[in-house]
C-alpha positions as CSV (number, residue, x, y, z in Angstrom):
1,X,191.4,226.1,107.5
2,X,189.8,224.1,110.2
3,X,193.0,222.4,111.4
4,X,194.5,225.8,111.3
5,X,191.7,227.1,113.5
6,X,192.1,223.8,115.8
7,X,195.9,224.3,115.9
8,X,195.4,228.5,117.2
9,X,193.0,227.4,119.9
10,X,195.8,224.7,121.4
11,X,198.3,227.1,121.1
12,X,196.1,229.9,122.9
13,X,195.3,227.8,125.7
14,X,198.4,227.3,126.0
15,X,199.3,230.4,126.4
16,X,196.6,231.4,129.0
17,X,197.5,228.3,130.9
18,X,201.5,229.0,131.0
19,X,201.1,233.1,130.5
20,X,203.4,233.7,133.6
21,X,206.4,231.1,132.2
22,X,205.8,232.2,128.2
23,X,208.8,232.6,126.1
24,X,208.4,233.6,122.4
25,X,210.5,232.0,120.2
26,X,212.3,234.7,117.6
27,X,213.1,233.7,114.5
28,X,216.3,236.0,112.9
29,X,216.6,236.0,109.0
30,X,219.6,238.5,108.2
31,X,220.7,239.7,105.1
32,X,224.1,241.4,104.6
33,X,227.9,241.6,104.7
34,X,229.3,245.1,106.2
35,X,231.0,244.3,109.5
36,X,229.2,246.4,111.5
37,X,226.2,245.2,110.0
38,X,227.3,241.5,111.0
39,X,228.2,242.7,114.1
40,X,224.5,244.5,115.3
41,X,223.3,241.3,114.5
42,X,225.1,239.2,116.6
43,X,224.7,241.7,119.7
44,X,220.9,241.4,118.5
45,X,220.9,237.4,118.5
46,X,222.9,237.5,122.0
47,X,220.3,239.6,123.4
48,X,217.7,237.8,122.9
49,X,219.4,234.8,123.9
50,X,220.0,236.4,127.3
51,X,216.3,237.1,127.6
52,X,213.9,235.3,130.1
53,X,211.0,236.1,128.0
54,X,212.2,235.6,124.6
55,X,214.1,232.6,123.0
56,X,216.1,232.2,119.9
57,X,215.2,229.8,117.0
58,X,216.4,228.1,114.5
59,X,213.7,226.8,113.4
60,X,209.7,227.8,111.6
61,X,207.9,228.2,114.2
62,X,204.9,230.0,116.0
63,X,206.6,233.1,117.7
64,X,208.0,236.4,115.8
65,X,210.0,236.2,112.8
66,X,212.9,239.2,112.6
67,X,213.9,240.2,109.1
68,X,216.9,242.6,109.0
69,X,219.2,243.9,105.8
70,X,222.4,245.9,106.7
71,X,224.5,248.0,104.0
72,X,227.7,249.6,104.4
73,X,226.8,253.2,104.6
74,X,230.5,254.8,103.7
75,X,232.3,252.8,100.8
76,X,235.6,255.1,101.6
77,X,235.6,253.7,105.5
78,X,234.6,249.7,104.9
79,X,233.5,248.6,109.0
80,X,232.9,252.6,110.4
81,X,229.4,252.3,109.7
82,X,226.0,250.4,108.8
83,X,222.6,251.6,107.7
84,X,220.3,248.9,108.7
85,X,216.1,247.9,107.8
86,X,214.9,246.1,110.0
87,X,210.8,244.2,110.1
88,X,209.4,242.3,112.8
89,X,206.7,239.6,111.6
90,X,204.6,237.2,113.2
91,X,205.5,234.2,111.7
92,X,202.6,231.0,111.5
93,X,204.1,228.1,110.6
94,X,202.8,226.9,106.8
95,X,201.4,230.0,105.7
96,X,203.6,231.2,102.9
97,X,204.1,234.5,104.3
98,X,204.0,236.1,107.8
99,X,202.0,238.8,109.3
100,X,203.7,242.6,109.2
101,X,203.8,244.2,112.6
102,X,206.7,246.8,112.4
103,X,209.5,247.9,111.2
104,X,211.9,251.0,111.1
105,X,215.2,251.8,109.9
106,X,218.1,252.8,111.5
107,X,221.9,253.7,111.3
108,X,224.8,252.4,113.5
109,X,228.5,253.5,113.6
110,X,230.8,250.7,115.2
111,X,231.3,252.4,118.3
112,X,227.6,252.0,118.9
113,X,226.8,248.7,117.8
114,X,225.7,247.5,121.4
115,X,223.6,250.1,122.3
116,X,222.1,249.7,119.0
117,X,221.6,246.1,119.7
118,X,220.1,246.8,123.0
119,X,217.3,249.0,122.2
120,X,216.6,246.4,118.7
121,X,216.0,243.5,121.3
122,X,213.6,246.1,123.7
123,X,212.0,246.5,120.6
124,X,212.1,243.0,119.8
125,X,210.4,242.3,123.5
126,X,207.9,244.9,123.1
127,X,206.6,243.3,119.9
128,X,206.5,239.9,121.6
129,X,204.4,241.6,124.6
130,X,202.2,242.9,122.7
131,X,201.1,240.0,120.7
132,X,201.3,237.8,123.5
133,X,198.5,240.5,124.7
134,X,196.2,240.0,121.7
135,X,196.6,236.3,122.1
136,X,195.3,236.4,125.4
137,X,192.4,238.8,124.6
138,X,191.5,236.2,122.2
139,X,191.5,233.4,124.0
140,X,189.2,235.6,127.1
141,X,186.9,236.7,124.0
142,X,186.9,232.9,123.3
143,X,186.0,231.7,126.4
144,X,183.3,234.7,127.1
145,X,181.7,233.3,123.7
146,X,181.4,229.6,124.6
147,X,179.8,230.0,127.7
């Protein structure tokens, strides 16, 4: 428990000391096998990749960890379609499970798979914003206290 508390204090001085060059690592874990499904990811994971202020990892790490199932929605019409679940998570690296911070669900027919994509990774940036937010309140609520 102490380590862990040693390890968050680095990491949020970190932060407040690099707050303008941040990048927030996401973490993707998909599960699914529709086309479209397969495809809203990839536009997601591209996305992000094109981000300044978010990277993607491959790795456990300290940053947000995106969880997303896709089913095909219309058996008769295989690839016309995808209903998708999606959960964004803070992930801590050696807890066994993350934090919850959202999620929604959504559906996506193929001609809208990019659009789709789009607004998943604004929502993906808004999620990193805001607990890049709380990290610095911490760290200010820190520094208040140990003066």
């Amino acid at each position: 428990m102490k380590r862990s508390i040693i390890i968050i204090i680095f990491v949020l001085i970190s932060l407040t000391l690099l707050a303008e060059d941040i990048v927030m690592p996401i973490i993707i874990d998909y599960t699914g096998d529709d086309n479209v499904g397969g495809r809203l990811v990839y536009e997601l994971k591209e996305g992000i990749k094109k981000s300044e202020s978010m990277s993607l990892s491959l790795i456990d790490e300290l940053g947000i960890r995106i969880s997303i199932i896709t089913i095909n929605s219309d058996r008769n019409n295989p690839g016309n379609k995808t209903i998708y679940s999606i959960a964004w998570l803070w992930n801590t690296p050696g807890k066994p499970f993350p934090y919850y911070l959202t999620s929604t669900v959504g559906f996506c027919g193929s001609q809208r798979v990019s659009e789709t994509a789009q607004g998943l990774v604004a929502d993906t940036y808004e999620q990193s914003e805001k607990m890049l937010k709380l990290l610095i309140n911490m760290i200010q609520e820190l520094n208040k206290n140990n003066e």
